[in-house]
N, C-alpha and C positions, 0 to 999 in steps of 0.2 A: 717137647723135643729134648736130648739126652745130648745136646753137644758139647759140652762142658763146659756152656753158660749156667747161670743160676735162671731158675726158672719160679716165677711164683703168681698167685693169685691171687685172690679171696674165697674164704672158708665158705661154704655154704649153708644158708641157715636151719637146711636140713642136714641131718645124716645122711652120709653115703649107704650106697645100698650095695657097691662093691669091697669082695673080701680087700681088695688095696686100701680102699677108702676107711675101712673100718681100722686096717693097723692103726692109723693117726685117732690118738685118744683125743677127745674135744676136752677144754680146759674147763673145770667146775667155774661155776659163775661164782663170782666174790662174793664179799661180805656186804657189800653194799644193796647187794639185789638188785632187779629192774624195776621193783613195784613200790619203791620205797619215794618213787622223785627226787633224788637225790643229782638225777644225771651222770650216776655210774653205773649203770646197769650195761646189759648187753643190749644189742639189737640186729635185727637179720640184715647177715650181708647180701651187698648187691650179686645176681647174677654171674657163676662165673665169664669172663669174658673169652672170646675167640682165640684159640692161639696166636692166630695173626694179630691181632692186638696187643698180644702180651710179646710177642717177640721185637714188640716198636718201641720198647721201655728204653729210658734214654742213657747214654755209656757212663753219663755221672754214678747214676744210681749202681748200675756192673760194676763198676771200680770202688766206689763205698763199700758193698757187701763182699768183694772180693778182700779185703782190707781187714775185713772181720768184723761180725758184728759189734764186739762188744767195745770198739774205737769209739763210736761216739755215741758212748752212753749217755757222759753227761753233759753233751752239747746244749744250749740251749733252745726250746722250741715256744715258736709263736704261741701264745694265748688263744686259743679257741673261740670264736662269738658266745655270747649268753645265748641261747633256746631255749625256751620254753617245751616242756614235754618233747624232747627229742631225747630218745637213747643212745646212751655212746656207741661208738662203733666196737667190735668186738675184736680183738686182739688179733693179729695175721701173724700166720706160721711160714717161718723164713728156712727153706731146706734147702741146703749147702753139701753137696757131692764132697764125700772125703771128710767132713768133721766126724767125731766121734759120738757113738748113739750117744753115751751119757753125758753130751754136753749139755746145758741146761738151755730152754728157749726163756726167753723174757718178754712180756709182756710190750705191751706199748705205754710209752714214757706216761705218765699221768694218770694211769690205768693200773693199780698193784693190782696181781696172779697172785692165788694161795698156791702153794704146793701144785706146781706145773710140771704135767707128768715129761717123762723124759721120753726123746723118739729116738725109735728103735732103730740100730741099726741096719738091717734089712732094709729098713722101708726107703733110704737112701740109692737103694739097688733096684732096685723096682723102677718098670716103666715109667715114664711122668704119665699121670692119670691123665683122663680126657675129660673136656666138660660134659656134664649131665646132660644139656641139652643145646638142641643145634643152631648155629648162627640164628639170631634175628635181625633183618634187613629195617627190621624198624626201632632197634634199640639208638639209647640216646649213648654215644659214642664217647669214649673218653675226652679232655680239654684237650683241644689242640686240634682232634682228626677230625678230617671231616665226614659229614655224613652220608647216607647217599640223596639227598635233596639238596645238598650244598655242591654245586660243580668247582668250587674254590673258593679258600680260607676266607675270610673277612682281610681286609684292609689292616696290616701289623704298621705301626711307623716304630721308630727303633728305641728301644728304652736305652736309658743311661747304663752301662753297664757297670756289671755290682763284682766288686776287687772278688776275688777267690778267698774262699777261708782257709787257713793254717791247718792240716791235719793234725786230729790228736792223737797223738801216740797210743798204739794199743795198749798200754797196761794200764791209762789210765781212763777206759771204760770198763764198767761195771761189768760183773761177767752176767752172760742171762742178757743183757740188754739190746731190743730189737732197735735198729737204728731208725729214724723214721725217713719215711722214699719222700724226695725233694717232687711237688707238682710237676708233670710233665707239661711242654710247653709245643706248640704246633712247629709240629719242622720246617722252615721256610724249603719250597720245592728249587732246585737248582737252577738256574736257566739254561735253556738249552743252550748248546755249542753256537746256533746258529744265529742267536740272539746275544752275543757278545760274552757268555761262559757264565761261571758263578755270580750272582747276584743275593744280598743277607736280605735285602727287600726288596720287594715291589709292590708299586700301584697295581689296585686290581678295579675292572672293572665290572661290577655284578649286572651289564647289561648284555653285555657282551659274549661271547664264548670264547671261551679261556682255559687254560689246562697249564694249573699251576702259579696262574696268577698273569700268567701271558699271553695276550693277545691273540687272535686267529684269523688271519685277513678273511674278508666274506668273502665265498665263493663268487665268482666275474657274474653278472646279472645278464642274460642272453637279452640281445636286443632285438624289441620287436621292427619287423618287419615291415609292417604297418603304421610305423610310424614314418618311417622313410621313404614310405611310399608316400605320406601325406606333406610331407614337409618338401620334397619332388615333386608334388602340384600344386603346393602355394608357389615354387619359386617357378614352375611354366605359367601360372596364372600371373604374376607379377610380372614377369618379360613379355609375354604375349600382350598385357595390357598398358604397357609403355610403347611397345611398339604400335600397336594399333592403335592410341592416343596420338603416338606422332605422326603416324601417316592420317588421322582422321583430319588433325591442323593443317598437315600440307595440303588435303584436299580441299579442307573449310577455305584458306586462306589463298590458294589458285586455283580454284573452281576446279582442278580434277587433276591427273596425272599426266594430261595429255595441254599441249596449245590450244589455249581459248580463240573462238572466234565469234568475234560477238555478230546477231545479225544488226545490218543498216541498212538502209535504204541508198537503189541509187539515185544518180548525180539527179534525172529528171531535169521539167522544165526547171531554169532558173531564171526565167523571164518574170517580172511581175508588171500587175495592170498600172497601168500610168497615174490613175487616181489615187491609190496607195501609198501609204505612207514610203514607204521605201522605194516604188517609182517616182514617186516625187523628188526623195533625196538622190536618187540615183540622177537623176536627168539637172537637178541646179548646184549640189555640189562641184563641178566642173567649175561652174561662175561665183562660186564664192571664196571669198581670198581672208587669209589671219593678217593685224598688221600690228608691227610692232613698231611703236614710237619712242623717242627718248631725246630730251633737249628739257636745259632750261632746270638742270638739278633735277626732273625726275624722269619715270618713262611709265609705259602701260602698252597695256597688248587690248586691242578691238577687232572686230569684225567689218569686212565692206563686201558689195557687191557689182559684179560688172556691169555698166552701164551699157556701154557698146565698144564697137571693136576697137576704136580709138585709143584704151584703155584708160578711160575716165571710169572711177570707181564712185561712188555714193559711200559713207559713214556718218556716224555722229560728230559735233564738232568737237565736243569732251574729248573727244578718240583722239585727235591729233593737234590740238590745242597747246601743248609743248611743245611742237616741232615750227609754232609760226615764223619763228623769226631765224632760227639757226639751229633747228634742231634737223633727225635726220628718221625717216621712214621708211620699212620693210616692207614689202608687200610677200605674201607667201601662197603660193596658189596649191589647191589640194593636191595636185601631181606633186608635192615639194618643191616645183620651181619656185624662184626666188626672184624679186626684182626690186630697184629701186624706184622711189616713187617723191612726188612735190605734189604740194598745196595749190588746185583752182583755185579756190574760192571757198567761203566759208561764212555762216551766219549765227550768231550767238543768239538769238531771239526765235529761232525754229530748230536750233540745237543740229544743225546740219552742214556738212561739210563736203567737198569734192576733189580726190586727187588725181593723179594720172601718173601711169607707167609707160614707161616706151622701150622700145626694142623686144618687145614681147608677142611673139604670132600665136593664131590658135585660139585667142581669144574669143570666150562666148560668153555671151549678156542674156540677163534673165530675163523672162517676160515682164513687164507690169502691167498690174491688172488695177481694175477701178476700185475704192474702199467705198464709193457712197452705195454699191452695192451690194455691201459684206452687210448679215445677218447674225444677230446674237443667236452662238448658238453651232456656227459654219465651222466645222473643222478647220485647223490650220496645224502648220509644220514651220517651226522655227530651225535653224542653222545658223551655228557661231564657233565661238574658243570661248568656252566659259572654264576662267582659272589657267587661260591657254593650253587649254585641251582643245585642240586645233578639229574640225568638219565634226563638231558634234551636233546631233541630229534630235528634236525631242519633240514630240505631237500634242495637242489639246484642241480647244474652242476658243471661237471669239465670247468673250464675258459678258463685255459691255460696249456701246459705242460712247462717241461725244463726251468722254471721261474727261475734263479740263484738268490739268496739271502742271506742275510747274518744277521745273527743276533747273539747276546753279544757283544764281546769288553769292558765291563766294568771294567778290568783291566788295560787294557790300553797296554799291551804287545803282542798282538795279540792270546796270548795262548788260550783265552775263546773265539774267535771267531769262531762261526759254518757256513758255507758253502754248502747250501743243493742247489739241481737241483730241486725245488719243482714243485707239483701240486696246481695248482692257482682254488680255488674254489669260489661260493657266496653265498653257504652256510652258516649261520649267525656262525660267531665265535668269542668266547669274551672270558676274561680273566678267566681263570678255565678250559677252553677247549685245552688249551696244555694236549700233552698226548692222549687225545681220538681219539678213533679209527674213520678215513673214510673209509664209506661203500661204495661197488658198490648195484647195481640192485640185487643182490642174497645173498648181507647181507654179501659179502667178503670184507677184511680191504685192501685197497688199499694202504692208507695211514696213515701217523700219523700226526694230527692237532697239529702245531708246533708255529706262526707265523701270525700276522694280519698285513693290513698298516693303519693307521689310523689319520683320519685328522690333519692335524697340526704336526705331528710327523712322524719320520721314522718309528717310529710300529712296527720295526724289533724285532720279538720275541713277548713273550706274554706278553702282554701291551706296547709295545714299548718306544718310550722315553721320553714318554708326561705321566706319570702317569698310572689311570687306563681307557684309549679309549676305544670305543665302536666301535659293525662292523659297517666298511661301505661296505661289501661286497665284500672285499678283505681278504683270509683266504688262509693260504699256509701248505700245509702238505708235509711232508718227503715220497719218494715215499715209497712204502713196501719192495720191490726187495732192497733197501739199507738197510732200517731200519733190515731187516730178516737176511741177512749176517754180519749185526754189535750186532743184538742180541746174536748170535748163538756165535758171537768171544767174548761176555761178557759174558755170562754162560759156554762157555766153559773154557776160557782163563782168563776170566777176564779184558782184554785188545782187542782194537778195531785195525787192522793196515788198515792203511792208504795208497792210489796208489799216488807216485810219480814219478817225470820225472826227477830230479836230478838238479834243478836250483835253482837261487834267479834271483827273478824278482823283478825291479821296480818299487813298487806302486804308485812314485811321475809320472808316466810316463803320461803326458794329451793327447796323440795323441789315434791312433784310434788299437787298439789292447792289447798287453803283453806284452813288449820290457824287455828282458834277461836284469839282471844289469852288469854294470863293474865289482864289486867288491861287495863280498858275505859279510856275517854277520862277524864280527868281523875282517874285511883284507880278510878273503879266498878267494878263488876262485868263483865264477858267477856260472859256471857250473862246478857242481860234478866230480872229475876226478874218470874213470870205469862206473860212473853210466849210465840209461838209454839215457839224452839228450850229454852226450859228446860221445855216440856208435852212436848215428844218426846222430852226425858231426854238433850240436847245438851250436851258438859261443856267446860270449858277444856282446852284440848290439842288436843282433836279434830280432824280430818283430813278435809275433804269430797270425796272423790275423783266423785260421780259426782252428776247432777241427773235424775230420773227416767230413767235411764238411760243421758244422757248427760253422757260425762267432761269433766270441769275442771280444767283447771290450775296456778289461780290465783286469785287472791281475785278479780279483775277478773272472768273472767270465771262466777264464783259471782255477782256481782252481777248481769251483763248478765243470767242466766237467768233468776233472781227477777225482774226488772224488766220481761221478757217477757211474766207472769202479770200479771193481776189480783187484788187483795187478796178475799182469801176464796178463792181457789184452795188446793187441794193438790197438794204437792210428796211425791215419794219422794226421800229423801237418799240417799247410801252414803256411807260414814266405816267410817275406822281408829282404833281404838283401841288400847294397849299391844302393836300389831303385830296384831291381831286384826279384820275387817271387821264393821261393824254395818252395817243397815237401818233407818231411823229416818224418819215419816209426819210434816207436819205442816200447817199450815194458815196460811195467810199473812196476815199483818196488814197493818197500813195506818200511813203515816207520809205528814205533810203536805209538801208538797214545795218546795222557793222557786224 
């Protein structure tokens, strides 16, 4: 271009083949030669370059040459690397619009020119040549540009900046001498307006797309469809299946959405057969009463049952054994009525007792029925307050008959011990259930629930001697056939008598029977003189091994047998004598009882 900039290249290492090109005489190679290895020779310059390239040369270098070459002739210049076999570069021709042809050109610094022809002036007026040949897209670009596979510089950070040097004054460069062009350095690109104006650096990112060293937001990424569509039926499949979770609960948990009706059966017969357990309790409940006692520092709660209309009741004598003298008793009938009640009569030796209520109508008395009838094995239905849980009702069998037993002693003088021939039930019975009546099969009282055994303890009597025990299926009632003849002797008499044989026996005795003592209570006599066992010819020593047939073991239960009878009964004994069996008949007496 001819705009009156200075315009330059590099010489090419052939001759031009245009008449312009030919004006410029090429410079004879020096004394040194190329072939001598000395490292002053010539060598082929590169390529000329693009006009566009040569027009990016930077304003330092235009203002040096406009200044005049021959300013800084004797500037100083960097030292060159050592190379091995590398030829020098060959002198560049500096053409300046307006100097005079016979100005002299000079060589480059370190490089002497012999006799360097002079350029004509003409060749100043002349178009600027073109290069020989046309761009290559693939040449390696001067320092600084980029190429076309680099879309932006490398990454500059900023160097120290280097003070400006002093210009030398033009006269004191050498005339002839080419100044040399300072490296061109890459031009940092500006930034745009829109990104905050001029910037001397920037970060660059080489992953990125970028123009100039700045950034390019990505174009917006279209959103598929399909996703939104899927991520809209996870969230109906998530609500649809909360909701039908919770309606599944309410259904699981109230059997549907609607009021339940369950089926049931109706009302029907509600008659049952008399022999039944429950026709049983149904028909004597009515006649069985709770009673509560208290006198005497303590109290307890038993069972009784109605006698007759009179309202004489039947109980245990345990049951109300606090209240003899000043104590005070409840009677409580299964309707809840309520009434006050006193002591007939009462016997500590058959454990049996009888009171009466008055001012009470409506009264009904249970049947009784005969025990020498009852069968191991006969269903029965007990009724009481066991724990004073008032008309409880509970079933089993008779166990065992002629069970002897014995229950109080807590005196310690034998007077409070009772001696019953009981019936052995499994019928549950627990404390509160002394007193109440046993049932047979037709709701008659066979017996009177007197008596438990219970773990751990002899049990004798209600609650035996462990506190307050629970059944274990051992339950003893007073038969009825005794309990009815000792009733009858307490409401009429007041007083119970008792069948004896006319002895004292020895309790301490360990062998296998009765055995008659030596010597009676207080010195007397063994056996009673007149009475029943001295009319049978009964002697001190003697051994009662059997009761009309059956065997005994003990004095204890030699009593319970006699005790069975009533007085004026005959008994068959059996007894040992000096090792020898006797059979001895006799006839039961009578003693008053407390």
């Amino acid at each position: 271009m001819n705009d009156g900039k200075p315009n330059w290249w590099s010489r090419p290492s052939t001759a031009p083949e245009t008449p312009e090109a030919a004006r410029i005489p090429s410079p004879p190679p020096t004394d040194g030669g190329g072939d001598d290895g000395d490292g002053d020779g010539d060598f082929p310059l590169p390529a000329p370059q693009p006009q566009v390239e040569a027009a990016a040369a930077s304003a330092e270098a235009e203002t040096v040459v406009e200044a005049g070459a021959a300013e800084i002739a004797d500037a100083p210049r960097p030292a060159a690397p050592e190379q091995e076999n590398v030829p020098a570069p060959a002198p560049a021709v500096l053409l300046t619009k307006g100097e005079p042809a016979d100005t002299p050109v000079a060589p480059v610094a370190d490089a002497p020119v012999a006799d360097a022809p002079q350029v004509a002036p003409e060749a100043v007026a002349q178009p600027a040549p073109q290069p020989l040949h046309a761009p290559d897209e693939y040449r390696t670009p001067p320092y600084g540009e980029p190429g076309p596979w680099a879309p932006a510089p490398p990454v500059q950070h900023p160097a120290a900046s280097v003070p400006p040097q002093a210009p030398i004054p033009p006269q004191a460069q050498p005339q002839g001498h080419v100044p040399p062009v300072p490296p061109q350095q890459a031009a940092v690109p500006p930034v745009p307006p829109q990104h905050g104006g001029t910037a001397p650096w920037m970060q660059y990112d080489p992953w990125g797309g970028a123009v100039g060293g700045i950034g390019v937001a990505p174009a917006p990424v279209k959103k598929s469809r399909k996703g939104l569509a899927l991520a809209g039926a996870l969230v109906f499949a998530l609500v649809t299946g909360v909701i039908g979770g919770g309606i599944g609960a309410y259904v699981e948990r109230n059997g549907g959405l609607t009021t339940v009706e369950l089926p049931q059966a109706d009302g029907g017969d509600t008659d049952r057969a008399p022999e039944s357990v429950a026709g049983i309790a149904a028909a004597a409940l009515p006649g069985v009463v709770t009673l509560h006692v208290s006198g005497g520092g303590s109290s307890g709660t038993g069972t009784g049952f109605v006698l007759d209309t009179k309202g004489h009741i039947l109980t245990n004598n345990h049951v109300v054994d606090a209240a003899e003298s000043s104590g005070d008793i409840t009677v409580t009938f299964s309707s809840g009525e309520t009434a006050r009640a006193k002591i007939v009569g009462k016997d500590t030796g058959y454990d049996l007792a009888v009171v009466q209520v008055t001012g009470v109508s409506g009264l009904k008395a249970l049947p009784l029925g005969n025990s020498d009838n009852v069968r191991v094995g006969d269903p029965v239905v007990a009724i009481g307050a066991p724990f004073d849980l008032s008309n409880t009702v509970t079933s089993g069998i008779i166990s065992a008959k002629e069970r002897p037993i014995t229950a109080g002693g807590e005196k310690g003088d034998g007077t409070d011990i009772s001696y019953v021939d009981a019936l052995q039930t499994d019928a549950p019975i627990n404390p509160g259930n002394s007193g109440g009546p046993l049932l047979d099969s037709k709701g008659r009282v066979i017996g009177i629930n007197s008596a438990i055994r219970a773990a751990g303890g002899s049990g004798d009597g209600d609650g035996g001697s462990a506190g307050q025990p629970g059944s274990i299926g051992l339950g003893f009632a007073i038969p009825i056939n005794q309990g009815k003849r000792v009733a009858e002797e307490l409401i009429n008499t007041g007083k119970a008598t008792h069948p004896v044989i006319g002895v004292s026996l020895d309790m301490q005795f360990n062998g296998d029977g009765a055995r008659v003592g030596e010597k009676g209570k207080d010195g007397a006599a063994s056996v009673t003189p007149g009475g029943p066992a001295a009319a049978a010819g009964l002697r001190p020593g003697d051994v009662i091994t059997k009761v009309d047939g059956q065997r005994v073991h003990n004095g204890e239960e030699l009593i319970v047998k006699i005790r069975a009878h009533r007085p004026g009964d005959k008994l068959r004994l059996t007894l040992t004598r000096d090792g020898k069996e006797l059979t001895k008949t006799l006839t039961l007496g009578s003693s008053q009882g407390t």
